[in-house]
N, C-alpha and C positions, 0 to 999 in steps of 0.2 A: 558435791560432784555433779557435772553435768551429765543430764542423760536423752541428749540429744545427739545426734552428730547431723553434721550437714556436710556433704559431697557437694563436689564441682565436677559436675563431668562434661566433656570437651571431647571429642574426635581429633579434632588437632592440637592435643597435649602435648605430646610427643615430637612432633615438629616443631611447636614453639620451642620446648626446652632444647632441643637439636639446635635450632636456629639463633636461639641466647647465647649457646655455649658456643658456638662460631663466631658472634660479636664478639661474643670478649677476649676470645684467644687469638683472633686475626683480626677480624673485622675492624675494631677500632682503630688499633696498632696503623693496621693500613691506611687508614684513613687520616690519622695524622701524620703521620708520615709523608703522605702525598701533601698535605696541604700546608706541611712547615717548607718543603720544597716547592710548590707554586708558593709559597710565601717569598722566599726567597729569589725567585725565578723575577716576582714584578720588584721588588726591589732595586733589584741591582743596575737592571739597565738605567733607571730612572737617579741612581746614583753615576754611574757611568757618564752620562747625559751632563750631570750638573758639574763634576770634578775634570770634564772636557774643559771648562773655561777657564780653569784655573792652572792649567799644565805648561807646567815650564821646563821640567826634568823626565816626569813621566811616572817618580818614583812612586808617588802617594797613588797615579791613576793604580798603578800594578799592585800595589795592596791592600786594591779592594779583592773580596773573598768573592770569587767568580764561581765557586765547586762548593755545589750543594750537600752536606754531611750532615744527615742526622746525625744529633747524640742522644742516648740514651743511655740513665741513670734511674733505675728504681721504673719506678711512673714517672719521670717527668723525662719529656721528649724539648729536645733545644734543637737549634739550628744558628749557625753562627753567621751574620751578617753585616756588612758596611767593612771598614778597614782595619788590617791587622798593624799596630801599631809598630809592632818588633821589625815588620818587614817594611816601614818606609810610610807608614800613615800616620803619623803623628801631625805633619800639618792638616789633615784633616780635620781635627779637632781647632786649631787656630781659626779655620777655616771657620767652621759651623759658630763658633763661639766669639770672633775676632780678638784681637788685640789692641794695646791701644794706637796703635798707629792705621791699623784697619780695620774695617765696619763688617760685622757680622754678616755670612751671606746665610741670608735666613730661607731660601729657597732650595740651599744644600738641606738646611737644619730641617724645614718641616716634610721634607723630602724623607729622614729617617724616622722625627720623633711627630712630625705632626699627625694632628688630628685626622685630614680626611685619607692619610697613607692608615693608620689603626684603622678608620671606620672600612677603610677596603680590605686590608688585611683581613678580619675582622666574619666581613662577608664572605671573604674565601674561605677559610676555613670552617665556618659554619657549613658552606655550603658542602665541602666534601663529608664532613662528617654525618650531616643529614643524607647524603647519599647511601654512606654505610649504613644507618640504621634502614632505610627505607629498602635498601638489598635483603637485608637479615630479616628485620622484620614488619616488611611490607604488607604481608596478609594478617599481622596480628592483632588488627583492630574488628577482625573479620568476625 
């Protein structure tokens, strides 16, 4: 049996542990939430932009998903983005992928899936979520 005990004592315990329990019951929440929605927000126009060139009817423009809706299940936070197939975006897919009578527009494609839209995405959301912590707990390095 140990017969030592060692204390941590701190003035600002209390505050820290105040300041924890506000990250984790809002703060985070918050903060993804914001940045699945500027997720969304730089997406779309940039989809927008690209399915301009290819509007014949207008159908597939109109179902792209323009209305930012978090979901939330459990922990895990989603955001629904690019075209809803049920309502008229199915050649979107033709599109991005081609056929064989048409050549793939790869400028829609890396437009959703490519790399430097993830490494921006990416940025953004990191950056809102460093915000949160740096809010909650900003003097806890103190």
């Amino acid at each position: 049996m140990a017969k030592k005990v060692v204390f941590m004592v701190t003035p600002n315990m209390q505050k820290w542990l105040t300041d924890l329990d506000g990250l984790s019951k809002t703060g985070l929440q918050e903060a993804v939430t914001k940045a699945l929605i500027e997720s969304h927000n730089y997406i779309t126009p940039l989809l927008q932009a690209e399915i301009e060139k290819h509007r014949r009817t207008g159908r597939t423009e109109k179902s792209l998903d323009t209305n930012p809706v978090v979901n939330k299940q459990g922990d895990l936070y989603s955001i629904d983005i690019g075209f809803h197939i049920s309502q008229g975006g199915l050649p979107s897919i033709f599109l991005m992928h081609g056929t064989p009578r048409q050549a793939p527009d790869t400028q829609l494609y890396e437009t959703v899936f490519g790399k430097k839209t993830a490494r921006e995405l990416k940025n953004l959301q990191h950056t809102y979520v460093k915000q949160a912590l740096q809010k909650y707990l900003g003097d806890f390095t103190e």
